[in-house]
Backbone as a printed PyTorch tensor [residue, N CA C, xyz], in Angstrom:
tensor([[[106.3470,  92.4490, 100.4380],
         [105.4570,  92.0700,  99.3660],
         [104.5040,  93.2060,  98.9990]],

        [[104.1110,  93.9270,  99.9220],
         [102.9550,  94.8940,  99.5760],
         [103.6000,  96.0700,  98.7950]],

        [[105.1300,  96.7230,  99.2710],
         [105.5510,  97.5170,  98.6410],
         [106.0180,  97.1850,  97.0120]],

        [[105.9480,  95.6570,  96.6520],
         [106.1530,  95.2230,  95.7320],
         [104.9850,  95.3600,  94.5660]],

        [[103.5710,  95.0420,  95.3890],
         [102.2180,  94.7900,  94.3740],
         [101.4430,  96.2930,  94.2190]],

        [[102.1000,  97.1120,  95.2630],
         [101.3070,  98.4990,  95.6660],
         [102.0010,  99.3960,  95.9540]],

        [[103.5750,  99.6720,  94.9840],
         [104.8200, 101.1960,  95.5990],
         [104.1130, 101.9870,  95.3470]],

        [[103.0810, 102.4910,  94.6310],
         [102.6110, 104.4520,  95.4240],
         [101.9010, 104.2040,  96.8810]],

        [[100.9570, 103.7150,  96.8120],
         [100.7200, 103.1120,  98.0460],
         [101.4480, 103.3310,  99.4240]],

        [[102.3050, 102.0670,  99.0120],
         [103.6450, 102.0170, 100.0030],
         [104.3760, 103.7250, 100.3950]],

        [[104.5220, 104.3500,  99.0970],
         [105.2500, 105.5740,  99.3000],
         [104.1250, 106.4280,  99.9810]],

        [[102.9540, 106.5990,  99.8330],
         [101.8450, 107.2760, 100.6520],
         [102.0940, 107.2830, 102.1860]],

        [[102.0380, 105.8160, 102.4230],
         [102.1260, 105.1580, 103.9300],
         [103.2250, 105.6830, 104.6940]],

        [[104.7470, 105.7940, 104.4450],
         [105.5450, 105.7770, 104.2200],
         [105.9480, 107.3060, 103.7210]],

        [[105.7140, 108.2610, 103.6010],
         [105.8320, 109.4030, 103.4500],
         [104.6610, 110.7590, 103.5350]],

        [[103.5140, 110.5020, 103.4540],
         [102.3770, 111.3300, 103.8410],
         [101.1780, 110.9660, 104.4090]],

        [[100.7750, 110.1210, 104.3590],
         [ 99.3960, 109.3690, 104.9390],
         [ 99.2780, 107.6970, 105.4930]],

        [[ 98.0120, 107.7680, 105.3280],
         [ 97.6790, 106.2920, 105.8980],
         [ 96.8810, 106.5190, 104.8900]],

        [[ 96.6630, 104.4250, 104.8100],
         [ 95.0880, 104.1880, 104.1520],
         [ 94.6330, 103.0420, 105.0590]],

        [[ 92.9820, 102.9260, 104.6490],
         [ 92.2900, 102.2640, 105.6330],
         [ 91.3000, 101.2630, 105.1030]],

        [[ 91.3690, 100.1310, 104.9190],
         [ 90.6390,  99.1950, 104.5790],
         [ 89.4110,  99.1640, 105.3940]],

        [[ 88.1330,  98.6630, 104.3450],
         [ 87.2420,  98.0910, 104.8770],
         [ 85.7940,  99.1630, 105.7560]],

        [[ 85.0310,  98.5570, 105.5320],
         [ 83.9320,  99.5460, 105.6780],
         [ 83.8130,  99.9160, 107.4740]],

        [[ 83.6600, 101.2340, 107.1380],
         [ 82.9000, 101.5600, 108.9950],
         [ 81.5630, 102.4910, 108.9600]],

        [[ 81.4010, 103.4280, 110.2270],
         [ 80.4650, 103.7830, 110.4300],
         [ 80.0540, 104.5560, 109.7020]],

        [[ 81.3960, 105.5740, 108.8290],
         [ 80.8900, 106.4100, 107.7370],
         [ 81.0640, 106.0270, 106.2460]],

        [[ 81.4970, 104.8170, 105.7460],
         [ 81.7930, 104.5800, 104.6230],
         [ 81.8510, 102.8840, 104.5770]],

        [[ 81.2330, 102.5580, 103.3120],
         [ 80.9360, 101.0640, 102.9710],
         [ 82.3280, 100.8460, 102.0010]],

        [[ 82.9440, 101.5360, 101.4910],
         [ 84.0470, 101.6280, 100.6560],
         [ 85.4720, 100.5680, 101.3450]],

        [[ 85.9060, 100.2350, 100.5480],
         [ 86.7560,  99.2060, 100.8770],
         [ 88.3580,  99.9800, 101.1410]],

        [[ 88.4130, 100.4540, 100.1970],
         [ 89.5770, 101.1830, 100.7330],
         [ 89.4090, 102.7300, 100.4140]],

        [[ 90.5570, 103.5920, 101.7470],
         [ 90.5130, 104.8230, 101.5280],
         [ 91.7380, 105.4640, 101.7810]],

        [[ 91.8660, 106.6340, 101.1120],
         [ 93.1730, 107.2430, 101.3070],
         [ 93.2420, 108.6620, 102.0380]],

        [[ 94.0380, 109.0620, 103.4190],
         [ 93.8680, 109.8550, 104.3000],
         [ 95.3800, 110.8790, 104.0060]],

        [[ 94.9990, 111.5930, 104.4990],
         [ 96.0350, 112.8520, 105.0520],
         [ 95.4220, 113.3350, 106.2830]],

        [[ 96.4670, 114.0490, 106.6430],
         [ 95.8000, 114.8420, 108.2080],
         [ 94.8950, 115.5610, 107.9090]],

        [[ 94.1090, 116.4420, 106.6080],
         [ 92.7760, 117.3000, 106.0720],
         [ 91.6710, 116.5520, 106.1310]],

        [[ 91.6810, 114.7090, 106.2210],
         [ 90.9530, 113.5250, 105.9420],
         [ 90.8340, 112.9230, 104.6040]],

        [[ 89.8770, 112.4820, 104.0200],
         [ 90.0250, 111.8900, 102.9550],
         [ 90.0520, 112.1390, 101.7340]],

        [[ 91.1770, 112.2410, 100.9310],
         [ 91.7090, 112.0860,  99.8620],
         [ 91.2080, 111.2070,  98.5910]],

        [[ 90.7440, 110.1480,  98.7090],
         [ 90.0430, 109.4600,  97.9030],
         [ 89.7120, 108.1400,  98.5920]],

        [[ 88.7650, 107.7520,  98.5510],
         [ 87.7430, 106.2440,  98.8480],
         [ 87.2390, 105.4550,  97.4530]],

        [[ 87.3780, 104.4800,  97.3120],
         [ 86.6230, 103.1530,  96.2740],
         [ 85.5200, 103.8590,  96.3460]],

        [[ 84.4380, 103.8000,  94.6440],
         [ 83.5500, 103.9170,  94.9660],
         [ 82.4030, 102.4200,  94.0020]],

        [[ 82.7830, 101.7730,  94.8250],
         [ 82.0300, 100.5800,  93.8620],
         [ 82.6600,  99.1600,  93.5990]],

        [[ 83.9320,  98.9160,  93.7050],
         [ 84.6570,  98.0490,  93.4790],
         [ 84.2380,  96.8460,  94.0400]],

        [[ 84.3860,  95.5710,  93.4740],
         [ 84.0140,  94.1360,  93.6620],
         [ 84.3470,  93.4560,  94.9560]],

        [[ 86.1830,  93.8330,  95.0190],
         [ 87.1330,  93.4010,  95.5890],
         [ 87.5980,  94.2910,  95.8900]],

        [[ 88.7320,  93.5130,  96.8710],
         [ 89.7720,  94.2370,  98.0070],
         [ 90.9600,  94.8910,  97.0250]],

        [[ 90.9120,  93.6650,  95.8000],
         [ 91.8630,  93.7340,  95.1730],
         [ 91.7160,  95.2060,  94.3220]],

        [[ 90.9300,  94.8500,  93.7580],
         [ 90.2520,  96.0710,  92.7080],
         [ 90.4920,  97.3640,  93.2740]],

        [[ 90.0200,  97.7070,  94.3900],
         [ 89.6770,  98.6180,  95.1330],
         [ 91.4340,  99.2190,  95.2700]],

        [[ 92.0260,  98.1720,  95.9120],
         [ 93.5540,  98.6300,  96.1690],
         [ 94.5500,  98.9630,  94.4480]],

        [[ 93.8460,  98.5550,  93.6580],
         [ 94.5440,  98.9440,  92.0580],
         [ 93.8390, 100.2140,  92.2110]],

        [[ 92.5800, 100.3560,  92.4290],
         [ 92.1600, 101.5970,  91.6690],
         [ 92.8200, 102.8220,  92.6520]],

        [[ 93.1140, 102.3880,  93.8760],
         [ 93.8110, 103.3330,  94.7380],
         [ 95.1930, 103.5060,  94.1530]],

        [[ 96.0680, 102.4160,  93.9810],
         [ 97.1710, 102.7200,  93.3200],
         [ 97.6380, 103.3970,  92.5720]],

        [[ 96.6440, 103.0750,  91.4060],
         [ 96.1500, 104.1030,  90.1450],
         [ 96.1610, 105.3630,  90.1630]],

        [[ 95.0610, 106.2170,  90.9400],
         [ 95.0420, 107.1660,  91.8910],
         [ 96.1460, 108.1380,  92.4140]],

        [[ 96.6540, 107.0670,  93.2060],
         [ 98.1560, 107.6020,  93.2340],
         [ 99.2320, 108.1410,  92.5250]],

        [[ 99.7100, 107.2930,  91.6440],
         [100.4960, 107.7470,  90.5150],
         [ 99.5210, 109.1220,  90.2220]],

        [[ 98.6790, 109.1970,  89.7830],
         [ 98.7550, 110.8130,  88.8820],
         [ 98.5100, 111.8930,  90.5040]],

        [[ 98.0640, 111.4740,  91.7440],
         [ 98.0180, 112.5500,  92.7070],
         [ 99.5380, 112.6950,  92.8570]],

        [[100.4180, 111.5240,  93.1990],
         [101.9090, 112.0560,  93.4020],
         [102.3990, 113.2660,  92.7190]],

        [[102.2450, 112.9880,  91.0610],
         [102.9540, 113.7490,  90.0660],
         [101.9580, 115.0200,  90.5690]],

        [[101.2580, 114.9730,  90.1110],
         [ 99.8830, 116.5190,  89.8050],
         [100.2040, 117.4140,  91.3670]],

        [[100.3260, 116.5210,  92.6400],
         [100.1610, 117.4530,  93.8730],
         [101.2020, 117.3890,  94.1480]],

        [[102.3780, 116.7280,  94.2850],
         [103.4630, 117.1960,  95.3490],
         [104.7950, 116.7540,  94.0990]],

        [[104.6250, 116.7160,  92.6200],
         [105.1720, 116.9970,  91.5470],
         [106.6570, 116.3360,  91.6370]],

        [[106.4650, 114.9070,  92.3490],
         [107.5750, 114.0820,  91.9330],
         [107.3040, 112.9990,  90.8470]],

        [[108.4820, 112.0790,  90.7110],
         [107.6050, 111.1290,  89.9320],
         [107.1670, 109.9120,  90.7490]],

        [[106.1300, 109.5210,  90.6670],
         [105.4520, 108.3480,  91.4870],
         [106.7540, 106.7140,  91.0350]],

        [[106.6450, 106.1780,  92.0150],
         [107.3920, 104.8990,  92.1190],
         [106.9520, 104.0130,  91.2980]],

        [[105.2540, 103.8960,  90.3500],
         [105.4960, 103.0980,  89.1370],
         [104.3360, 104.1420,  88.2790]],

        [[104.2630, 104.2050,  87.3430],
         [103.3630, 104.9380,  86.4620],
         [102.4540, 103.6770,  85.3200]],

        [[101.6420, 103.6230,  85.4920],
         [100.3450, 102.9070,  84.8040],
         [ 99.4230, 103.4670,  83.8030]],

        [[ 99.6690, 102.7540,  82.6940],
         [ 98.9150, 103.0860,  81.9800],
         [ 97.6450, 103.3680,  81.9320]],

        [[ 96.4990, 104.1830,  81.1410],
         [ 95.1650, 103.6410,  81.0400],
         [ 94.7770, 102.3480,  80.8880]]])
């Protein structure tokens, strides 16, 4: 299901990184996106879990294409 509501995501997880829900000692941000350099991008403001995980998605698609110049698994409009 998740690779269904969230494939860049999924392809992140799954081919270069992790991401990490939910706030800790250094960040109130709901979700964040890692590589082995550290963080790549974090929510900055979002309502929801939900929100937070679109705007990461989002995110994705243009870092796939722009940094490692494949095409991302769904592409989203503005």
């Amino acid at each position: 299901m998740f690779e269904k509501c969230f494939p860049n995501l999924d392809w992140w997880i799954c081919s270069h990184g992790w991401v990490e829900l939910g706030g800790d000692d250094y960040s109130n941000s709901w979700v964040r996106i890692l590589d082995e350099g550290g963080t790549c991008w974090e929510d900055d403001g979002s309502k929801s879990l939900e929100t937070a995980l679109m705007a990461a998605e989002k995110w994705l698609a243009i870092e796939i294409k722009d940094r490692f110049g494949e095409t991302p698994p769904k592409i989203y409009k503005n």
